[in-house]
PyMOL Python script that loads the backbone (N, CA, C, O; Angstrom):
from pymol import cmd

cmd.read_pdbstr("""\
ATOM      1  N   UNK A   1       0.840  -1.175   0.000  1.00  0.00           N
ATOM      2  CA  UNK A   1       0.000   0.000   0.000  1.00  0.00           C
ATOM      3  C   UNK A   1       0.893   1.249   0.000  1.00  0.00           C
ATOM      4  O   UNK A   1       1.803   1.308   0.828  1.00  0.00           O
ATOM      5  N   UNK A   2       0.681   2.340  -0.947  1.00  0.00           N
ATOM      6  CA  UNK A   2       1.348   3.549  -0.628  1.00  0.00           C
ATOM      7  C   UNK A   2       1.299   4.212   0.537  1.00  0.00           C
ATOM      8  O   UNK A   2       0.254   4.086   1.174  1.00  0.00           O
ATOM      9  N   UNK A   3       2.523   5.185   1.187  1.00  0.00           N
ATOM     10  CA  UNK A   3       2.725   5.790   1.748  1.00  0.00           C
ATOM     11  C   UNK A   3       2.659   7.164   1.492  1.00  0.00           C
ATOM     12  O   UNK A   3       3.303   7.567   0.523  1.00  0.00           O
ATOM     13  N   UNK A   4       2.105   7.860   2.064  1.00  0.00           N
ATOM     14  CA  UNK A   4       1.887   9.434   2.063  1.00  0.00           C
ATOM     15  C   UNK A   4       2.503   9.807   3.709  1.00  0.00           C
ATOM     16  O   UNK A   4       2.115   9.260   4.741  1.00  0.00           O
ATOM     17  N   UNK A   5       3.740  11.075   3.584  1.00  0.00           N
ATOM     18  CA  UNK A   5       3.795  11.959   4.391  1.00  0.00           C
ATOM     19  C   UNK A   5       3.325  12.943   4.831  1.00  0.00           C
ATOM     20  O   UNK A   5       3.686  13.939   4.205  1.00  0.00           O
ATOM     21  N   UNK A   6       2.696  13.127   5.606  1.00  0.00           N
ATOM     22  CA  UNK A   6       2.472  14.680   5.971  1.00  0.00           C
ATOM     23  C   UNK A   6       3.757  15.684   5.890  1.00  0.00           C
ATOM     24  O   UNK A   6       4.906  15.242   5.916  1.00  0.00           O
ATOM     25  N   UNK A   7       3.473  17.007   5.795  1.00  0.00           N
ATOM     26  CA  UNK A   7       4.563  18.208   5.600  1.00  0.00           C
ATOM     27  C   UNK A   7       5.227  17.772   7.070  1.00  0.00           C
ATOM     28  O   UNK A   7       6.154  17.002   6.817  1.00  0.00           O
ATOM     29  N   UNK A   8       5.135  17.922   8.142  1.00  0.00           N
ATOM     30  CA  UNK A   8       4.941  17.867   9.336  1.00  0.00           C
ATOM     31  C   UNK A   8       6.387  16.533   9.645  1.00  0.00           C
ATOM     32  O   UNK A   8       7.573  16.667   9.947  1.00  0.00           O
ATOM     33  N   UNK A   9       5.505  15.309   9.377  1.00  0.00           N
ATOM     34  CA  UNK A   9       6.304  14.328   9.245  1.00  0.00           C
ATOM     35  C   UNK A   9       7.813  14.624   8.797  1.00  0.00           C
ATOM     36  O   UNK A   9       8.865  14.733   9.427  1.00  0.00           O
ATOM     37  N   UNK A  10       7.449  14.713   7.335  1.00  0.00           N
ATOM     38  CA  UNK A  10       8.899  14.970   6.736  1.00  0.00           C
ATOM     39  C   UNK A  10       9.942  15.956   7.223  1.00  0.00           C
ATOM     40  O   UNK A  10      11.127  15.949   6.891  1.00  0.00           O
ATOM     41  N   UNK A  11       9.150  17.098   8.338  1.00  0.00           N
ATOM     42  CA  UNK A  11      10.241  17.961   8.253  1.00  0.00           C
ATOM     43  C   UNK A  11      10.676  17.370   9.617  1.00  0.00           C
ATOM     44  O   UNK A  11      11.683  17.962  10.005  1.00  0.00           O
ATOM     45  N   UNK A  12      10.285  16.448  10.447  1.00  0.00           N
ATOM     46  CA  UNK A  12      10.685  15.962  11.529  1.00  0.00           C
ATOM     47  C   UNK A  12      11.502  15.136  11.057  1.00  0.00           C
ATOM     48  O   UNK A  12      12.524  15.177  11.742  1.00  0.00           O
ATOM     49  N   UNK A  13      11.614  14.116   9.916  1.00  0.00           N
ATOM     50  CA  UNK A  13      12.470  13.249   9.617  1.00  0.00           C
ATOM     51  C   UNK A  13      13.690  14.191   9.287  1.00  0.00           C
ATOM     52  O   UNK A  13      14.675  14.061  10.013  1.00  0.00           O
ATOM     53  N   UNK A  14      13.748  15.333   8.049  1.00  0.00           N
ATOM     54  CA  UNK A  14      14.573  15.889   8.088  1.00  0.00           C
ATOM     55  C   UNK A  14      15.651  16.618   9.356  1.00  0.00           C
ATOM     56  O   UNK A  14      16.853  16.806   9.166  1.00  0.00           O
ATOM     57  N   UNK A  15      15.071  16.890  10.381  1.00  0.00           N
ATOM     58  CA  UNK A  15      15.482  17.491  11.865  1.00  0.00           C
ATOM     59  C   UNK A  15      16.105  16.168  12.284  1.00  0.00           C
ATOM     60  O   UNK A  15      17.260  16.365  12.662  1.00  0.00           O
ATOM     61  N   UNK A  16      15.675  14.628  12.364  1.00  0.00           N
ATOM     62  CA  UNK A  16      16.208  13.806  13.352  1.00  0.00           C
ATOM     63  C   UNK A  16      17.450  13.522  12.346  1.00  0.00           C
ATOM     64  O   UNK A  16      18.621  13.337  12.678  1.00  0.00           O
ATOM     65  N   UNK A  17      16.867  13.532  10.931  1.00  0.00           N
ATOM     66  CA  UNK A  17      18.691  12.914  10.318  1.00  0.00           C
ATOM     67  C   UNK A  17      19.452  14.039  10.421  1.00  0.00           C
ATOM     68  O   UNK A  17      20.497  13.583   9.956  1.00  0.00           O
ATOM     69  N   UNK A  18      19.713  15.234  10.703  1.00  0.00           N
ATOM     70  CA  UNK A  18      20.153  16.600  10.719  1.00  0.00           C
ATOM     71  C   UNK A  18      20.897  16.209  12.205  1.00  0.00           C
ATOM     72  O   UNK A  18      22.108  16.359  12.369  1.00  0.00           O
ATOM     73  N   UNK A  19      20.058  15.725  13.178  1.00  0.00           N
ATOM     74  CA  UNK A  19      20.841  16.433  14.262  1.00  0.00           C
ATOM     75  C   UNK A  19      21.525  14.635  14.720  1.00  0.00           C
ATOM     76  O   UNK A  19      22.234  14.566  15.723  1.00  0.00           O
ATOM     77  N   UNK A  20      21.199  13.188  13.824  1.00  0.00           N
ATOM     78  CA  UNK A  20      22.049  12.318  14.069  1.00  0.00           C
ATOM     79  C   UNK A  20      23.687  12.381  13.223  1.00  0.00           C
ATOM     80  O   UNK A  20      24.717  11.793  13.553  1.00  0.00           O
ATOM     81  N   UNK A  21      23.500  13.139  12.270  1.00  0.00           N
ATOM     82  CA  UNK A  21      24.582  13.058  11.435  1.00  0.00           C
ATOM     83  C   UNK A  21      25.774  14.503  12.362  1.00  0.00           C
ATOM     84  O   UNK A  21      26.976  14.769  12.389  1.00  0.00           O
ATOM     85  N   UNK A  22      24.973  14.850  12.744  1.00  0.00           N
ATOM     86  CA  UNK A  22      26.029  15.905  14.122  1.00  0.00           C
ATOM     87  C   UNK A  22      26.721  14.926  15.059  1.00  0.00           C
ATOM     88  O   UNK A  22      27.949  14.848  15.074  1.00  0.00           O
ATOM     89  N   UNK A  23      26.157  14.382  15.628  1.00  0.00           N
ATOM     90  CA  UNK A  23      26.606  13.123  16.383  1.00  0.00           C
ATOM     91  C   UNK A  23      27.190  12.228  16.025  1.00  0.00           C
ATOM     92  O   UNK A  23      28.039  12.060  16.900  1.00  0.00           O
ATOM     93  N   UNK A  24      27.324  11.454  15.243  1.00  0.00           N
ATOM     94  CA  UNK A  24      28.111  10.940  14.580  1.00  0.00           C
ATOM     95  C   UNK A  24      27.976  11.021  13.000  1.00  0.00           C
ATOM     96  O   UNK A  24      26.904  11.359  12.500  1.00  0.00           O
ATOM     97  N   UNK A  25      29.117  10.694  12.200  1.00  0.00           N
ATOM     98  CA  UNK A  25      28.895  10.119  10.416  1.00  0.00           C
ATOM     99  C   UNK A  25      28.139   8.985  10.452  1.00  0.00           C
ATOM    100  O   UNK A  25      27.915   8.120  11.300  1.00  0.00           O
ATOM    101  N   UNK A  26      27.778   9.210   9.258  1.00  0.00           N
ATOM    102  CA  UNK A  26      26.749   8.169   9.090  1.00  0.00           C
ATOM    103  C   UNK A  26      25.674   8.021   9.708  1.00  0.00           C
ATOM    104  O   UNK A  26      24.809   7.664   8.908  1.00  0.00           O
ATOM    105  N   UNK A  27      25.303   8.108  10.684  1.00  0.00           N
ATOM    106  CA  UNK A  27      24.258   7.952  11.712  1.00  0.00           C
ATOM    107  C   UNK A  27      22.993   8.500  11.517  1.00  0.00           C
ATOM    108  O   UNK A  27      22.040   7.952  12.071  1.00  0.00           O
ATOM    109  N   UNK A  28      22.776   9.717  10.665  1.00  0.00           N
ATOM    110  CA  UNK A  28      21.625  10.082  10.002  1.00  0.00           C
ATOM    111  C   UNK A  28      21.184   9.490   8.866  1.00  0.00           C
ATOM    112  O   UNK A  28      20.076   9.747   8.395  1.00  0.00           O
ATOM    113  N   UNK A  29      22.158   8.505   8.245  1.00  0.00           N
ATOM    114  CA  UNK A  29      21.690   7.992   7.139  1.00  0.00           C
ATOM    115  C   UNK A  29      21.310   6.466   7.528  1.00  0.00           C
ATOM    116  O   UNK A  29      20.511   5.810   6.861  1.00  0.00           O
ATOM    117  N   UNK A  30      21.918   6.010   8.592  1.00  0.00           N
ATOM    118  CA  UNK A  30      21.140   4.695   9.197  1.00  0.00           C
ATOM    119  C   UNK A  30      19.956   4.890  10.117  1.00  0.00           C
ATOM    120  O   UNK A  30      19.405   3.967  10.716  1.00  0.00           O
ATOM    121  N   UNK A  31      19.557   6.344  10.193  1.00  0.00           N
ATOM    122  CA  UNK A  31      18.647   6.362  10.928  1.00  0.00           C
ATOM    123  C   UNK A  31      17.327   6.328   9.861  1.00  0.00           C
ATOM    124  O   UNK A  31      16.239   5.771  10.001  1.00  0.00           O
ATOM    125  N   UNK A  32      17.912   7.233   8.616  1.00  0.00           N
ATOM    126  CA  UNK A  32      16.712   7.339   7.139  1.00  0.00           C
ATOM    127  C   UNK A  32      16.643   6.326   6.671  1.00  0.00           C
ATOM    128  O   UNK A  32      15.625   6.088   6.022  1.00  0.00           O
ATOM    129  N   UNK A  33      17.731   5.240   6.795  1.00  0.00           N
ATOM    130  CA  UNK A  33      17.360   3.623   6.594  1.00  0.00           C
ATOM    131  C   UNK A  33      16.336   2.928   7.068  1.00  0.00           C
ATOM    132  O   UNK A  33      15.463   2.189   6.612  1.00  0.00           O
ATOM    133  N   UNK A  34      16.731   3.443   8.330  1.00  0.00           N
ATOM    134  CA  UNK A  34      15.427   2.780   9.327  1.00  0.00           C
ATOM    135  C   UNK A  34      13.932   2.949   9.620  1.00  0.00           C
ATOM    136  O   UNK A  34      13.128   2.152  10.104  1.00  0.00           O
ATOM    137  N   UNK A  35      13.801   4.078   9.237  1.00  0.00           N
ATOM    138  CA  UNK A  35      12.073   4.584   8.440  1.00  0.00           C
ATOM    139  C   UNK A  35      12.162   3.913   7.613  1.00  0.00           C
ATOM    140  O   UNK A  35      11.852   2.750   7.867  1.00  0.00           O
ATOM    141  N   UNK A  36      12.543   4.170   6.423  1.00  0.00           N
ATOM    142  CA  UNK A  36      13.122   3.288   5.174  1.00  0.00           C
ATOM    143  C   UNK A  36      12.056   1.885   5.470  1.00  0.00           C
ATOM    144  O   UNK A  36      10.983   1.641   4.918  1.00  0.00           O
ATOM    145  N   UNK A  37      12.683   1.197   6.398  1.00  0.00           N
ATOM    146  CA  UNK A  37      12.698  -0.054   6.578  1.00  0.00           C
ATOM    147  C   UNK A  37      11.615  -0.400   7.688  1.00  0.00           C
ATOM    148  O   UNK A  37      11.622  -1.546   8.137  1.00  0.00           O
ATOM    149  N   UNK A  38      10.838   0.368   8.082  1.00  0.00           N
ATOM    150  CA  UNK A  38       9.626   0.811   8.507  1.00  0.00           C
ATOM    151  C   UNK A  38       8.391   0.961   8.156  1.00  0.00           C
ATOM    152  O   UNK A  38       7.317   0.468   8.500  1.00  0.00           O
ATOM    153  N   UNK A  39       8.672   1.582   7.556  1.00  0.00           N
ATOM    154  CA  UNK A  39       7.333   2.199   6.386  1.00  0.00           C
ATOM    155  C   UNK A  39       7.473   1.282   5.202  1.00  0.00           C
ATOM    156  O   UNK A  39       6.601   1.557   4.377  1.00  0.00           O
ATOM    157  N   UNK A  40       8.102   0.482   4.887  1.00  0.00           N
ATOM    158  CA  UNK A  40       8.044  -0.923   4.104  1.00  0.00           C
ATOM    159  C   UNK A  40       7.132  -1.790   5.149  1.00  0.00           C
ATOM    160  O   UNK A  40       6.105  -2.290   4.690  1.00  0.00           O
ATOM    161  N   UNK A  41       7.444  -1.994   6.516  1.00  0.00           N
ATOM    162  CA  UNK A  41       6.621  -3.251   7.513  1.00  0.00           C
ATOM    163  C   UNK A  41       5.309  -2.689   7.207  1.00  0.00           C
ATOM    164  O   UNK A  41       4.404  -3.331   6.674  1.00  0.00           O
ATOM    165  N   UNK A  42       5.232  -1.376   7.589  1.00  0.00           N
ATOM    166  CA  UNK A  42       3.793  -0.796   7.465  1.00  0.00           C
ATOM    167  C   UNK A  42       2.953  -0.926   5.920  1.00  0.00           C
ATOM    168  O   UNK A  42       1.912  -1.497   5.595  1.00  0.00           O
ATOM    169  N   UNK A  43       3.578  -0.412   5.451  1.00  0.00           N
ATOM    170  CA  UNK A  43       3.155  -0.810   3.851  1.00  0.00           C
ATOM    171  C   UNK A  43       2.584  -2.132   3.595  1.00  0.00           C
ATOM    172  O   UNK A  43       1.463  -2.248   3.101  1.00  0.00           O
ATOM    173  N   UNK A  44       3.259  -3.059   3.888  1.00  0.00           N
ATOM    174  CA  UNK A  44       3.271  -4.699   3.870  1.00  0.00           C
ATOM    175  C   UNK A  44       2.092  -5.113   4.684  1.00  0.00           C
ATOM    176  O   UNK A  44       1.113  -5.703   4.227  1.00  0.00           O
ATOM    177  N   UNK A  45       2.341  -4.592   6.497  1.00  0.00           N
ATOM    178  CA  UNK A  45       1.297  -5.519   7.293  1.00  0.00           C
ATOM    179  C   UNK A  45       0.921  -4.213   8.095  1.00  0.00           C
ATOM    180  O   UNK A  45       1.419  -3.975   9.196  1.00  0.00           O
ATOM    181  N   UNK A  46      -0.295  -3.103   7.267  1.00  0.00           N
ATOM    182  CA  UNK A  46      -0.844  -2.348   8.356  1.00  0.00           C
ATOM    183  C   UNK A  46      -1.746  -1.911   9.568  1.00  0.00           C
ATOM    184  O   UNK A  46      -1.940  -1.017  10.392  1.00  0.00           O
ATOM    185  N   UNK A  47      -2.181  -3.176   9.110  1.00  0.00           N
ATOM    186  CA  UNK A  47      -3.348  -3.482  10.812  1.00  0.00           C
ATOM    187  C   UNK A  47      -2.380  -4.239  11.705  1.00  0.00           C
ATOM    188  O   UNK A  47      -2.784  -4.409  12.855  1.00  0.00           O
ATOM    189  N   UNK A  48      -1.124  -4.750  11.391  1.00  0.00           N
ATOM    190  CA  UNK A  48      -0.750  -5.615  12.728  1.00  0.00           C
ATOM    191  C   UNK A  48      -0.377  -4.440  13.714  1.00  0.00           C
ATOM    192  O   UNK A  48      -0.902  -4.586  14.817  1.00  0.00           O
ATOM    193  N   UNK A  49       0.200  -3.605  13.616  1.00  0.00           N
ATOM    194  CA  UNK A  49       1.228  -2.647  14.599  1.00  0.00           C
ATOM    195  C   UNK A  49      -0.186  -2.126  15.509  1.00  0.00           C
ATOM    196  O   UNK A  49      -1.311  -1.911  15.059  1.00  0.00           O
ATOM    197  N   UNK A  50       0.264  -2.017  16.844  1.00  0.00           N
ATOM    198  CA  UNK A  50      -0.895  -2.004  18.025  1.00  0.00           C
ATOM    199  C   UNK A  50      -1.508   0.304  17.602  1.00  0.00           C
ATOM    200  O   UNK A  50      -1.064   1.314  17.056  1.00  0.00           O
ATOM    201  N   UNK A  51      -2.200   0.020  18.042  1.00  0.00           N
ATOM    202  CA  UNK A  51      -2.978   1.295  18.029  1.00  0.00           C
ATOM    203  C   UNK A  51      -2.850   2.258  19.209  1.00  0.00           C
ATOM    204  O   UNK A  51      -3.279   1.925  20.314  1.00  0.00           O
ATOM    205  N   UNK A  52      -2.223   3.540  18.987  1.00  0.00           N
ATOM    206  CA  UNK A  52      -1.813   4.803  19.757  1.00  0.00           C
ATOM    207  C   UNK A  52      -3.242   5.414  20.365  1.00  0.00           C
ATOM    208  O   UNK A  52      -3.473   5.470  21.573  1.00  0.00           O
ATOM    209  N   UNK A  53      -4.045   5.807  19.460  1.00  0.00           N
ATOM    210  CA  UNK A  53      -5.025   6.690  20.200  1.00  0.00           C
ATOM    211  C   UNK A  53      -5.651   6.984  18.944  1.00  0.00           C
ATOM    212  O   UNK A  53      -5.215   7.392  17.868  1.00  0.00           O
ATOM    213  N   UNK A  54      -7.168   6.565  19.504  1.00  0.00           N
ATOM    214  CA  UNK A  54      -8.331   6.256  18.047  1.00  0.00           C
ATOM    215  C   UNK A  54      -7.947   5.376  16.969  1.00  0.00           C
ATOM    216  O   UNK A  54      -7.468   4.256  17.148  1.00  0.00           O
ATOM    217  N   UNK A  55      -8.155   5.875  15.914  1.00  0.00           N
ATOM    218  CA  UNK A  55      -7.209   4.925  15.093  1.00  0.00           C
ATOM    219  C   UNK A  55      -5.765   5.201  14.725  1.00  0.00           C
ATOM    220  O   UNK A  55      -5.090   4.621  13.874  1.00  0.00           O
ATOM    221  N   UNK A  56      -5.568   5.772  15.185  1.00  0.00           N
ATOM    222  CA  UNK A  56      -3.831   6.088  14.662  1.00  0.00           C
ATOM    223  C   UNK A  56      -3.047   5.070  15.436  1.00  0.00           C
ATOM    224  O   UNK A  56      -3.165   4.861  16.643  1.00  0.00           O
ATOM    225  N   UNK A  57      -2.050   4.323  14.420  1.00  0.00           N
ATOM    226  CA  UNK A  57      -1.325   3.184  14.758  1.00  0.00           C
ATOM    227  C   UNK A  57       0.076   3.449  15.062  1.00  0.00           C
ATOM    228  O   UNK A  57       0.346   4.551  14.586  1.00  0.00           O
ATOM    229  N   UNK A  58       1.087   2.935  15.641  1.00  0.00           N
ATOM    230  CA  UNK A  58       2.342   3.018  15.857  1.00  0.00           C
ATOM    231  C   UNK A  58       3.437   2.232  15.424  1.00  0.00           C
ATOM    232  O   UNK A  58       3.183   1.070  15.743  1.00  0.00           O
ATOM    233  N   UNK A  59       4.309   2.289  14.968  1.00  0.00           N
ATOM    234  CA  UNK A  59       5.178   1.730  14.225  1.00  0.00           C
ATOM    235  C   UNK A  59       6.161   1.547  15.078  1.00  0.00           C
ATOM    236  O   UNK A  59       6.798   2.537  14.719  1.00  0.00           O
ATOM    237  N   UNK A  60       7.165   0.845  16.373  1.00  0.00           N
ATOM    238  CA  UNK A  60       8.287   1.430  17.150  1.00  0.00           C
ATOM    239  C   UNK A  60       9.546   1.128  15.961  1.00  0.00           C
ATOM    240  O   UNK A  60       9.553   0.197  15.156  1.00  0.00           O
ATOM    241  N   UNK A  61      10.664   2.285  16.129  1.00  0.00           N
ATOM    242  CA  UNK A  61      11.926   1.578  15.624  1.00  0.00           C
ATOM    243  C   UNK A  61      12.739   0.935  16.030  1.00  0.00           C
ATOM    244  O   UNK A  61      13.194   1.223  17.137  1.00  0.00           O
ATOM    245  N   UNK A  62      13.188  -0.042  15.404  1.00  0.00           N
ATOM    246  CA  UNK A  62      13.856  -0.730  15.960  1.00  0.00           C
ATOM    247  C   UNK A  62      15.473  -0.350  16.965  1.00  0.00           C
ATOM    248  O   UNK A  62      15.682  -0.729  18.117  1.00  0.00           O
ATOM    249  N   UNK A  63      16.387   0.456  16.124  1.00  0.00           N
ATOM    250  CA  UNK A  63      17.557   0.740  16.637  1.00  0.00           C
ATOM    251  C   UNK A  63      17.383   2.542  17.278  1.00  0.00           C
ATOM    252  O   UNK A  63      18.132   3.173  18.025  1.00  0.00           O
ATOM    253  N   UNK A  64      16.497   2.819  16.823  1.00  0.00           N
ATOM    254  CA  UNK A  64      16.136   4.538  17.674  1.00  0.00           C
ATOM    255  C   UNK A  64      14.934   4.743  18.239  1.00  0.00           C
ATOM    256  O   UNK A  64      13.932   4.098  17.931  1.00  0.00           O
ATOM    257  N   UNK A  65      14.980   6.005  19.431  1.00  0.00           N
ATOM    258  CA  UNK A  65      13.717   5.824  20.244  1.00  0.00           C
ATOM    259  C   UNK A  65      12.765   7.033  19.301  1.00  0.00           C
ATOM    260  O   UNK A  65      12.573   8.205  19.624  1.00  0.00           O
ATOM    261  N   UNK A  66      12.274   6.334  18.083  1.00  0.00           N
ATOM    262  CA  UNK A  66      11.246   6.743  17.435  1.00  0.00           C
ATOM    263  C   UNK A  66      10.005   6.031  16.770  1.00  0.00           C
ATOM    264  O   UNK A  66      10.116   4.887  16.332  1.00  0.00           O
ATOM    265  N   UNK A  67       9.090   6.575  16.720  1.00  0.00           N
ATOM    266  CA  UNK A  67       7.646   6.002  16.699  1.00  0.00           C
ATOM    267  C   UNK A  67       7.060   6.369  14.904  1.00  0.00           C
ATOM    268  O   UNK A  67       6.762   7.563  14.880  1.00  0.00           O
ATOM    269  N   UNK A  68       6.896   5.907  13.903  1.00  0.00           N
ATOM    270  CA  UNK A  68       5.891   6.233  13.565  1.00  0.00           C
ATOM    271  C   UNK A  68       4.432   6.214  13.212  1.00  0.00           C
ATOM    272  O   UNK A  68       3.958   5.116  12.917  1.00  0.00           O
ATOM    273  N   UNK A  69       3.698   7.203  13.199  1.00  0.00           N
ATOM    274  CA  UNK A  69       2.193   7.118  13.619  1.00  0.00           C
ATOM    275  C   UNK A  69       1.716   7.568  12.500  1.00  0.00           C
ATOM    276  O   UNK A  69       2.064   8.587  11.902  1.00  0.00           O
ATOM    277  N   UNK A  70       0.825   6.722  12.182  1.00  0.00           N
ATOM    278  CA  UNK A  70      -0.094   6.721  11.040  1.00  0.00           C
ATOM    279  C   UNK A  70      -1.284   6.213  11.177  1.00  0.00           C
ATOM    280  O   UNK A  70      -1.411   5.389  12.083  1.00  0.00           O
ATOM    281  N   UNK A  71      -2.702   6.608  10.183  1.00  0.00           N
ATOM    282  CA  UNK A  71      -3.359   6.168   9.913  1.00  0.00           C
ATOM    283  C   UNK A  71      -3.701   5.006   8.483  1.00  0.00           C
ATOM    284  O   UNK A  71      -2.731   4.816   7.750  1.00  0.00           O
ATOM    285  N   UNK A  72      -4.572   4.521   8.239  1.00  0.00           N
ATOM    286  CA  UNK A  72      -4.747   3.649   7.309  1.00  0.00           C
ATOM    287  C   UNK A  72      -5.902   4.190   6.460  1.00  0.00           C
ATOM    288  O   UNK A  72      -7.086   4.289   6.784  1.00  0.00           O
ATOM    289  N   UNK A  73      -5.593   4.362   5.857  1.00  0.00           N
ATOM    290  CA  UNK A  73      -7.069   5.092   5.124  1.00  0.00           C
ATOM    291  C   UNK A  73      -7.166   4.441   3.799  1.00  0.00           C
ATOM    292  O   UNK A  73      -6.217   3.714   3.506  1.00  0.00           O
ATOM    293  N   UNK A  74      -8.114   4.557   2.951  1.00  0.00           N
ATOM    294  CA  UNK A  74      -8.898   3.719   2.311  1.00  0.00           C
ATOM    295  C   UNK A  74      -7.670   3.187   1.184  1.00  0.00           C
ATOM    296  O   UNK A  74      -7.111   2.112   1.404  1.00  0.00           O
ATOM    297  N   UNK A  75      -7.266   4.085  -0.130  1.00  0.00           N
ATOM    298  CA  UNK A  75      -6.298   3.459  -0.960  1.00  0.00           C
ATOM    299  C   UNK A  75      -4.771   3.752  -0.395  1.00  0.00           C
ATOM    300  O   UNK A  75      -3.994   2.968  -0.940  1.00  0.00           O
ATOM    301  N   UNK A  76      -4.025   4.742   0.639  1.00  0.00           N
ATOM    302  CA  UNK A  76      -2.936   4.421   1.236  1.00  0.00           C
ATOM    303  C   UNK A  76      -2.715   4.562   2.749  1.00  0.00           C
ATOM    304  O   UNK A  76      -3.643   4.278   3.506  1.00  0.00           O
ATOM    305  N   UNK A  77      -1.548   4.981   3.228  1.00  0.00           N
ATOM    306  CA  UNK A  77      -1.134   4.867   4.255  1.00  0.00           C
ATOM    307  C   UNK A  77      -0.730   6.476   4.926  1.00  0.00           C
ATOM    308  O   UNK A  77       0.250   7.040   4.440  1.00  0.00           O
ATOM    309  N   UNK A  78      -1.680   7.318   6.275  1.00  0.00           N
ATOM    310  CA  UNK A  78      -0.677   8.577   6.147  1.00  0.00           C
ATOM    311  C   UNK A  78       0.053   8.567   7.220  1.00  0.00           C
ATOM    312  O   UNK A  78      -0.355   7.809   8.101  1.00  0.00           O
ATOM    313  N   UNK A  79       1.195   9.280   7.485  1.00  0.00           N
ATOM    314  CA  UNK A  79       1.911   8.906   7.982  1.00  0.00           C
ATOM    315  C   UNK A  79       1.786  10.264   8.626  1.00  0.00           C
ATOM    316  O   UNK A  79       2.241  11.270   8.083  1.00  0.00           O
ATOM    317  N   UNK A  80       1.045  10.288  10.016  1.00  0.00           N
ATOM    318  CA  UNK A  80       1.128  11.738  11.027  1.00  0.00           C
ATOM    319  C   UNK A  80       2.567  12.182  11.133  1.00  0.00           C
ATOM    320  O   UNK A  80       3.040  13.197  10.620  1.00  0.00           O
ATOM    321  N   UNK A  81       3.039  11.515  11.681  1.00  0.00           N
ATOM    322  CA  UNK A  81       4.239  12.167  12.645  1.00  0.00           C
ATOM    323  C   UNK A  81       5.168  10.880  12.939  1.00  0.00           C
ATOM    324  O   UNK A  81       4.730   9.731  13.002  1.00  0.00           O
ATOM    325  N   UNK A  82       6.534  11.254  13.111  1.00  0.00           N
ATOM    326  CA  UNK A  82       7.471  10.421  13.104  1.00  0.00           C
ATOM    327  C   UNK A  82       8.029  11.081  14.562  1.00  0.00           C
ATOM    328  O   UNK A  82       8.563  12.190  14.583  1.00  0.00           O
ATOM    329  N   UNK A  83       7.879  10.435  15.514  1.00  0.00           N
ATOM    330  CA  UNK A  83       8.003  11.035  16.980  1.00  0.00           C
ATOM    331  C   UNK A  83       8.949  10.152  17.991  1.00  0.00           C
ATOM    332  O   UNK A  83       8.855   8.926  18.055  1.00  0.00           O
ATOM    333  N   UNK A  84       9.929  10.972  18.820  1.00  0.00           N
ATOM    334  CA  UNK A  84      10.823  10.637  19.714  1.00  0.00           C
ATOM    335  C   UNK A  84       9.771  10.112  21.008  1.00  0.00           C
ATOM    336  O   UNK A  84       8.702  10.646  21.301  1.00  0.00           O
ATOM    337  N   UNK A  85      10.359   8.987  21.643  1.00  0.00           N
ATOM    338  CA  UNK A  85       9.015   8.240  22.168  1.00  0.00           C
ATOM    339  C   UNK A  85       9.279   9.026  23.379  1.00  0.00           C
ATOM    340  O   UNK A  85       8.345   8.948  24.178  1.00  0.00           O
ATOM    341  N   UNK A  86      10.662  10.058  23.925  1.00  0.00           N
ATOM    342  CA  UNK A  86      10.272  10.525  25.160  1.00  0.00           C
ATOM    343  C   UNK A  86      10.179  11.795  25.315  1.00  0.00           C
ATOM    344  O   UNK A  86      10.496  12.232  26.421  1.00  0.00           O
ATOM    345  N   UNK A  87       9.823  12.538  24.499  1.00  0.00           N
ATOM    346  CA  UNK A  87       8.956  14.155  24.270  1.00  0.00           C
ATOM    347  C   UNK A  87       7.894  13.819  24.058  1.00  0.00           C
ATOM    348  O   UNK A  87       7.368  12.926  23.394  1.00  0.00           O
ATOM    349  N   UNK A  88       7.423  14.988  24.977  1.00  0.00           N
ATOM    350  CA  UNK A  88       5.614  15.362  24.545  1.00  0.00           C
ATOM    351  C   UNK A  88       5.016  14.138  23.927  1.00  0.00           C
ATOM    352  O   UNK A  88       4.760  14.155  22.723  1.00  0.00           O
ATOM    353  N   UNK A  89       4.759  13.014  24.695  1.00  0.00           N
ATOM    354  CA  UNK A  89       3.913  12.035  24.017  1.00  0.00           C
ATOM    355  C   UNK A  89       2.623  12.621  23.107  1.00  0.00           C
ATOM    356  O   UNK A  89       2.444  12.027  22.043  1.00  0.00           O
ATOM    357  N   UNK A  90       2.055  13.307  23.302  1.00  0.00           N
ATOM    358  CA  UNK A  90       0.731  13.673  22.716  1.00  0.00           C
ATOM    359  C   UNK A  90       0.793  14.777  22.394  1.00  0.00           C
ATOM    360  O   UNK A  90      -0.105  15.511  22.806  1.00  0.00           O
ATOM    361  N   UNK A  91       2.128  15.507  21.319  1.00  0.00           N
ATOM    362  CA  UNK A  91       2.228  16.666  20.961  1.00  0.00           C
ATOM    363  C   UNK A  91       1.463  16.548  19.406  1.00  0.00           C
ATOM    364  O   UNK A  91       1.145  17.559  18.781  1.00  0.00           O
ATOM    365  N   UNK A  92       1.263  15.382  18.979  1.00  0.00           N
ATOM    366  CA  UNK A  92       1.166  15.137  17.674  1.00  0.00           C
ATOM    367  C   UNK A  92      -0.303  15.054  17.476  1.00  0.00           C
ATOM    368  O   UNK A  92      -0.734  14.841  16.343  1.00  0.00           O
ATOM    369  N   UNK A  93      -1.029  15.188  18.386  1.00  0.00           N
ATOM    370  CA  UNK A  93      -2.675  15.020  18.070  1.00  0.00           C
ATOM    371  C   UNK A  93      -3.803  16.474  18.348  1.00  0.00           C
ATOM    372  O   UNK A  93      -5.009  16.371  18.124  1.00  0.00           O
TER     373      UNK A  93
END
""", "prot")
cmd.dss("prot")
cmd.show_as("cartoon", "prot")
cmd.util.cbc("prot")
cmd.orient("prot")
């Protein structure tokens, strides 16, 4: 199923690979891997991942403490917010 970003989303993805590639090389680009490789599970199997609040679902990552949250809607997938699991839990709704 396609994936759609929100503006929102993307500019958060842009900010987390921005401020991992400060921290170390490379590290922002294994982190854009790892959505990457995310939003493929979601794509693939989007009712399995457990449900955040109403219907919006959660994605955890595997190697960083980030979440992404999406809904499922009729022909794709949107993708709210790509969120650090220990800020503002409920800044995104």
């Amino acid at each position: 199923m396609r994936i759609v970003y929100s503006e929102y989303a993307k500019q958060e993805l842009l900010d987390a690979v921005y401020f991992y590639e400060l921290e170390y090389t490379d590290l922002g680009k294994e982190f854009k891997a790892e959505i990457k490789r995310a939003s493929i599970r979601i794509s693939n199997y989007p009712q399995v991942w457990s449900i955040e609040k109403g219907d919006i679902r959660k994605c955890l990552l595997h190697k960083f403490p980030y979440k992404i949250l999406y809904s499922v809607e009729t022909d794709h997938i949107f993708v709210i917010a790509i969120a650090h699991q220990h800020r503002e839990p409920d800044y995104w709704s």
